[in-house]
C-alpha positions as CSV (number, residue, x, y, z in Angstrom):
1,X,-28.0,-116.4,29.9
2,X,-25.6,-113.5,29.1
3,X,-26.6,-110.3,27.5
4,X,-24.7,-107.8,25.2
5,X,-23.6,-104.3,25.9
6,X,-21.9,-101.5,24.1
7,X,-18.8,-100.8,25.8
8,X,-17.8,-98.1,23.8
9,X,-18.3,-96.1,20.2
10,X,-16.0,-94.2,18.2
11,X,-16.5,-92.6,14.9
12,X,-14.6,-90.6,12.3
13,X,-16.2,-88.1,9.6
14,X,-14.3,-86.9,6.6
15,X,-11.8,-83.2,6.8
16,X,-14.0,-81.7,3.9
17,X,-16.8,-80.0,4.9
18,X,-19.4,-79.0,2.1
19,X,-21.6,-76.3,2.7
20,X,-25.0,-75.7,1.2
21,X,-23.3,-72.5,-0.2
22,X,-20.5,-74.9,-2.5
23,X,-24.2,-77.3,-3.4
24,X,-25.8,-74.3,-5.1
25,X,-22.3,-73.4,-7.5
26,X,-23.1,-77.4,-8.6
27,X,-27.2,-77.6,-9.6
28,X,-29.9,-75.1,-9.0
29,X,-30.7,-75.0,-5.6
30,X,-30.2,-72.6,-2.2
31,X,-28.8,-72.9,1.3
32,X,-33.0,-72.2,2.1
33,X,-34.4,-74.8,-0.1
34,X,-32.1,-77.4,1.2
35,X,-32.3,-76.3,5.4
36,X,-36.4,-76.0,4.1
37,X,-36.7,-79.2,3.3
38,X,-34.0,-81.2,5.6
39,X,-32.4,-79.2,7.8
40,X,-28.8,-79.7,6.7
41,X,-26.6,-76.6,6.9
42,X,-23.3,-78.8,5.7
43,X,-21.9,-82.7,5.4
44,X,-18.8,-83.9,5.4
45,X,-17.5,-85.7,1.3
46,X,-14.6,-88.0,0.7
47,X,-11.3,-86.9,-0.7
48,X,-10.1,-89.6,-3.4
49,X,-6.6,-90.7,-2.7
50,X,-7.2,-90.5,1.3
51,X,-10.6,-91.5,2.1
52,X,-11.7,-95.3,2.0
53,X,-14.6,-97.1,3.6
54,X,-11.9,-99.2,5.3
55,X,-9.6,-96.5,6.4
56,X,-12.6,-94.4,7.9
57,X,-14.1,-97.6,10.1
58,X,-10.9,-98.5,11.3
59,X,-10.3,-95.2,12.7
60,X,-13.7,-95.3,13.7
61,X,-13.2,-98.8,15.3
62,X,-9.6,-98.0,17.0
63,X,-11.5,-95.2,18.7
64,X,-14.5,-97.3,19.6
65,X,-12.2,-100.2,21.1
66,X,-10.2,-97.7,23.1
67,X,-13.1,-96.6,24.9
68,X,-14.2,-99.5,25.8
69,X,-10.8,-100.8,27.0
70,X,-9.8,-103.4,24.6
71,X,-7.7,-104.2,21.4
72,X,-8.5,-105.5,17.9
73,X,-6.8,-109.0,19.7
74,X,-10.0,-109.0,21.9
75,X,-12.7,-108.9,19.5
76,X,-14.3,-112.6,18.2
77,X,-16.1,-111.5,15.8
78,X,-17.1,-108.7,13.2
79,X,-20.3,-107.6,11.6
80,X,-20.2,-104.7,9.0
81,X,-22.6,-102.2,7.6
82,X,-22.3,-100.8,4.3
83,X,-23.9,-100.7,1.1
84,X,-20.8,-98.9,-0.6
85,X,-18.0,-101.2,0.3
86,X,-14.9,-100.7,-1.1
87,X,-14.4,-103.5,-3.7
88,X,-17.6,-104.9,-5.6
89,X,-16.2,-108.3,-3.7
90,X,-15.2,-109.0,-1.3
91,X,-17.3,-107.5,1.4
92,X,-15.7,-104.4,3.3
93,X,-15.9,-107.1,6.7
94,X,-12.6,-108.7,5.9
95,X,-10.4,-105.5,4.3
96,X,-11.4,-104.1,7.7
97,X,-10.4,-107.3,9.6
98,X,-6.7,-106.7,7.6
99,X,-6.6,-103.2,8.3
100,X,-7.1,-103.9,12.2
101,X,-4.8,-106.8,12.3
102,X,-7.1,-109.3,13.9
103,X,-6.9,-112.7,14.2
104,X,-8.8,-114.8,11.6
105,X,-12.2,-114.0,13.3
106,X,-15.3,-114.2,11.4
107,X,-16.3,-110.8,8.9
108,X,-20.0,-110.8,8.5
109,X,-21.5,-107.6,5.9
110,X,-24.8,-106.3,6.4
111,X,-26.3,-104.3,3.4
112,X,-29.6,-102.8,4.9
113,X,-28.8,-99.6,4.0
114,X,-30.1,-97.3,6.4
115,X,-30.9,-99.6,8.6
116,X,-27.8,-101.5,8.4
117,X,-26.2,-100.9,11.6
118,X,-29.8,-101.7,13.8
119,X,-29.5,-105.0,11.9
120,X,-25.8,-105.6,11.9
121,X,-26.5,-104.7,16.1
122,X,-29.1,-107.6,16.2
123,X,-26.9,-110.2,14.5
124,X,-24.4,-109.7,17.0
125,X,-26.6,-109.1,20.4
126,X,-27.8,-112.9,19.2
127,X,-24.2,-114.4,18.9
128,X,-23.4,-112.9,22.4
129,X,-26.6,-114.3,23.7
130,X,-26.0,-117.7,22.7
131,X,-22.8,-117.9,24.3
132,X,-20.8,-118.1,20.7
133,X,-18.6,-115.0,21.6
134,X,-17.8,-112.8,23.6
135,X,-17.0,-109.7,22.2
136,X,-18.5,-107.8,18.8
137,X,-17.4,-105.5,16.8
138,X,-20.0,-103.9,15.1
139,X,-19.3,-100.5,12.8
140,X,-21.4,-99.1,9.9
141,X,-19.6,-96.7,7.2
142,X,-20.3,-95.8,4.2
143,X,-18.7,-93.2,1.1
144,X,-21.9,-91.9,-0.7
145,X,-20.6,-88.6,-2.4
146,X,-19.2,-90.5,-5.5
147,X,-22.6,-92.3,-6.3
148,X,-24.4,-89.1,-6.1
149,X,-26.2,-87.1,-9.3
150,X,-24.6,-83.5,-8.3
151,X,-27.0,-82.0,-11.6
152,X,-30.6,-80.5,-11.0
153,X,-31.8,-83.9,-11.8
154,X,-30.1,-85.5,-8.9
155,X,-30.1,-83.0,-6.2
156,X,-33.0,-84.3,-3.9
157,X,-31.0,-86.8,-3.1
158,X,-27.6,-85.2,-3.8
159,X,-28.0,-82.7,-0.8
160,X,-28.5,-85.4,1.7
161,X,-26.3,-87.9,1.4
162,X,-22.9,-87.7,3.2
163,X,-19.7,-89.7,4.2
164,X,-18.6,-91.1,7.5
165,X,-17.8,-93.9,9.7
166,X,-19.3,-95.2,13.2
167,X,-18.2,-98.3,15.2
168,X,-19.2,-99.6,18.3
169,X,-17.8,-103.0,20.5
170,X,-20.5,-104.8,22.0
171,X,-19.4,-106.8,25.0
172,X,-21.2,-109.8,27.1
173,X,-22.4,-109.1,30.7
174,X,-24.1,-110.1,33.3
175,X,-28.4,-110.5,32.4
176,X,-28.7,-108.1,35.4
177,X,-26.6,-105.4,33.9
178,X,-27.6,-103.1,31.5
179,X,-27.2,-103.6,28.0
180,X,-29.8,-104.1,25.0
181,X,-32.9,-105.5,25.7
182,X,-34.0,-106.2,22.4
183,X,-34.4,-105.4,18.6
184,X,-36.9,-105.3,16.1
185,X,-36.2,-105.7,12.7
186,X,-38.5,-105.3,9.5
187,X,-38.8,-104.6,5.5
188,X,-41.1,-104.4,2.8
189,X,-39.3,-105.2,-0.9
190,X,-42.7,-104.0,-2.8
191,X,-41.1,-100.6,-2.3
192,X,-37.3,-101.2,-3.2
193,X,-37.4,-98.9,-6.3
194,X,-38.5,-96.1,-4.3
195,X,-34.5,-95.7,-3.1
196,X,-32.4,-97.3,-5.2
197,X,-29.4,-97.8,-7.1
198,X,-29.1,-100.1,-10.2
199,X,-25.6,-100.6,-11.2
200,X,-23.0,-102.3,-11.0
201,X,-25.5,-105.2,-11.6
202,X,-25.0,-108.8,-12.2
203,X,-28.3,-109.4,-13.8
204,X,-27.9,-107.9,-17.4
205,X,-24.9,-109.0,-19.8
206,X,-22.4,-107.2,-18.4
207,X,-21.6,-105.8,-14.9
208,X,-21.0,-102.1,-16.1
209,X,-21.4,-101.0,-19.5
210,X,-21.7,-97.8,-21.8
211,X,-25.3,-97.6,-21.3
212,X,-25.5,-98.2,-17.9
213,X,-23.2,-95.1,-17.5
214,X,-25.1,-93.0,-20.1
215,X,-28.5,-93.9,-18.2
216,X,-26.9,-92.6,-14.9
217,X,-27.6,-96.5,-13.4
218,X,-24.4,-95.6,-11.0
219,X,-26.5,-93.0,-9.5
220,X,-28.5,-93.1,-6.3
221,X,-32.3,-92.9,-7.0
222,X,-34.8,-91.4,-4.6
223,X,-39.0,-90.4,-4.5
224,X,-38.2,-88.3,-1.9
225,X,-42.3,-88.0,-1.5
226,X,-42.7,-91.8,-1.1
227,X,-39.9,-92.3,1.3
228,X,-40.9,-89.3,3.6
229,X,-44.6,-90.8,3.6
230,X,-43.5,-94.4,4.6
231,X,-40.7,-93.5,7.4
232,X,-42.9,-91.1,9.5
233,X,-45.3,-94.4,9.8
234,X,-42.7,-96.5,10.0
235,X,-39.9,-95.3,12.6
236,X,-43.1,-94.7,15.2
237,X,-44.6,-97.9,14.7
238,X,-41.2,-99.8,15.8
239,X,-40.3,-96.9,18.0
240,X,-43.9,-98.3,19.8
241,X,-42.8,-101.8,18.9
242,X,-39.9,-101.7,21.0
243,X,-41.2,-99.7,23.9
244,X,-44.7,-102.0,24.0
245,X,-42.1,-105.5,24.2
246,X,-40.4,-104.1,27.3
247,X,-43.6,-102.9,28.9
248,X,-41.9,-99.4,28.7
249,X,-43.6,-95.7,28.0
250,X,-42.2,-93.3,26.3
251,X,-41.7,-90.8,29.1
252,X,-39.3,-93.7,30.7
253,X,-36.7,-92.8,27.4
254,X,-33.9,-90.9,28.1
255,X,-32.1,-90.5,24.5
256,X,-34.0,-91.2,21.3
257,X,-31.1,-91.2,18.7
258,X,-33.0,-92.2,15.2
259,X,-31.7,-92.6,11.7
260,X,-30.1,-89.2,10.4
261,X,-32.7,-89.6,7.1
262,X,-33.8,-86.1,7.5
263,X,-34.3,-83.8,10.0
264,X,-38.0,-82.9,9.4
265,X,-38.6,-86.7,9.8
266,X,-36.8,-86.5,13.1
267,X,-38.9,-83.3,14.3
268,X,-41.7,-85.1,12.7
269,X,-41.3,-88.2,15.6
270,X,-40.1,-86.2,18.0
271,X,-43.3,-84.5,17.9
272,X,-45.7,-87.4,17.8
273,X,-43.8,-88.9,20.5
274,X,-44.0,-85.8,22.5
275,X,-40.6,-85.6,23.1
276,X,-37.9,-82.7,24.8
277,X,-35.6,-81.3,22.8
278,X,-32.9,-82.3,25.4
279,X,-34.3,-86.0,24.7
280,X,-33.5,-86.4,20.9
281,X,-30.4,-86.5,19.4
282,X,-30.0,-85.2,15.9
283,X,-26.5,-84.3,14.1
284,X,-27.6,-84.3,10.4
285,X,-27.9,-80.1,10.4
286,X,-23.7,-80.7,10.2
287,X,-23.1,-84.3,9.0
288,X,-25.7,-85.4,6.4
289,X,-27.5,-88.6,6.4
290,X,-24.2,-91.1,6.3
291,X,-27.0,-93.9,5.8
292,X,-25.7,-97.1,7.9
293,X,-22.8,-95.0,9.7
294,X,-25.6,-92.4,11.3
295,X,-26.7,-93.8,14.4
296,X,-23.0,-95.3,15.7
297,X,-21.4,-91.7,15.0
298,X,-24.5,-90.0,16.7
299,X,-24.0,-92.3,19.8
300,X,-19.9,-91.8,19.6
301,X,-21.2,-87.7,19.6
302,X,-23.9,-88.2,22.3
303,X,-21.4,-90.1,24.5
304,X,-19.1,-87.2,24.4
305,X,-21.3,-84.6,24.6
306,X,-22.5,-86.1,28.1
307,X,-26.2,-86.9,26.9
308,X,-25.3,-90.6,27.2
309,X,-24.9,-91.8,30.9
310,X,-24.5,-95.1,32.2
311,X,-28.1,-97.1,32.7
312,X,-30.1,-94.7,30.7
313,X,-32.4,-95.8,28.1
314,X,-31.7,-95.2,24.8
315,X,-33.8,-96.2,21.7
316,X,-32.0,-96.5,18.4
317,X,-34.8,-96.5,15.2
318,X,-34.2,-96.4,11.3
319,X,-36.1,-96.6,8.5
320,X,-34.8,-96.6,4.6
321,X,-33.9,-98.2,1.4
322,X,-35.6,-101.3,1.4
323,X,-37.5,-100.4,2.7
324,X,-36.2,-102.0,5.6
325,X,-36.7,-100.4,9.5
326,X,-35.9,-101.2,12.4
327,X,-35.2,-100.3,16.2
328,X,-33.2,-101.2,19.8
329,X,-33.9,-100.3,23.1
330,X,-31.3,-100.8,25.8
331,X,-30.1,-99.4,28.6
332,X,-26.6,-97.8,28.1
């Protein structure tokens, strides 16, 4: 039986950087309070008018496929993580097949939030395993800035989230040769309120209304308290998940690149994990939490930077809106 690798990763972020400094002219709030309680210094925002979801994954992609030495012509399939896609429908999978110029390949969408890319990883590491293709492309992007509450009211959440794009092409090799060994994916719905966003819906009369706007429904919604509480249990628990399945420790990892969520719930893991600094990879003090484009841009970063080298083992975890977690261990 084959297995699947990542042959490469790319990623793009947004030209506009906002600072902590610019956050505090916008609500009440300070470049302390925000570092204090995540650890962001600055993240990157959209500009209208240049910045899509599509345009940011396809540079993402191009840069991801270059790497790993093929073209759009090569890929057989694509699976896409977003929960901001660019049009209500259709999904952001096929604008991004058009923008590539592929061949009429298949354009699966993942909306796991957070955890998207982890999932939209698994869905393709099963089609490579079963023989049904060859070559996946698999990219997680998202445009948050526009569906954020920038008032007092909103700025929990409003200092966190950020914009950016991360692809990688998974590939189909030898069982011998390195590549993922598995994925573990979970969710709980009981707590989908806790992170949220309510509108545009198609339950209620209409898709978008006066009220909805006058409510704020467009807005993201977050219990910060709740979702801090549930990922520090979570991300450890499928963190051990994955390393217990492959009869691995946790001395034997070589790069633990979580979920950007916050960088006190990083430190938090890292530190029940017992982890080197050198060991973790975190880029959310510059970048923001870019929800499902987080981990692919961190492992385009890590790969440049030199932390990634062929055969080590890497472990990929997220937890969010959902809630919904997940992990991946493989050997890179």
């Amino acid at each position: 039986m084959k297995k699947s690798r990542i042959l490469g990763a790319g990623h793009y972020v947004p030209e506009r950087i906002v600072t902590n400094e610019e956050l505090a002219q916008m609500m009440n709030t300070s470049n302390e309070w925000i570092v204090e309680r995540t650890g962001i210094q600055e993240r990157r925002w959209f500009t209208p008018g240049v910045d899509t979801v599509t345009n940011m994954a396809a540079k993402a992609s191009k840069m991801a496929m270059e790497r790993a030495g093929v073209t759009s012509k090569d890929i057989d399939f694509l699976v896409f993580a977003t929960i901001t896609s660019d049009y209500f429908l259709p999904g952001n999978g096929v604008l991004l097949q058009r923008e590539l110029g592929m061949n009429t390949i298949g354009a699966l969408d993942v909306r796991n939030a957070c955890s998207g890319f982890i999932y939209a990883l698994s869905v393709a590491d099963q089609f490579i395993k079963t023989g049904m293709y060859k070559k996946v492309l698999v990219v997680g992007a998202e445009i948050q800035s526009s569906a954020l509450d920038k008032s007092d009211e909103g700025r929990s959440s409003a200092v966190i989230f950020a914009d950016g794009a991360g692809a990688v092409v998974l590939g189909a090799v030898e069982e011998h040769q390195p590549g993922i060994m598995s994925t573990h994916l979970h969710s709980d719905g009981s707590f989908a309120e806790e992170l949220y966003c309510i509108a545009p819906s198609s339950s209620g009369k209409v898709r978008i209304s006066q009220e909805m706007i006058d409510r704020g429904d467009f807005f993201l919604k977050m219990n910060g308290n709740a979702v801090f509480k549930h990922a520090v249990v979570r991300f450890a628990e499928v963190i051990e998940e994955a390393l217990s399945h492959n009869q691995i420790t946790k001395e034997d990892i070589d790069l633990l690149v979580p979920h950007q969520a916050n960088l006190r719930i990083s430190q938090y893991i890292q530190k029940k994990l017992d982890l080197p600094d050198e060991k973790v990879f975190n880029n959310i003090m510059y970048l923001g939490n870019t929800t499902a484009g987080t981990i692919p841009i961190a492992l385009s970063q890590a790969w440049e930077q030199g932390r990634l080298k062929e055969n080590d083992l890497v472990c990929l975890a997220a937890f969010g809106s959902g809630f919904a977690w997940a992990s991946a261990l493989l050997r890179w």
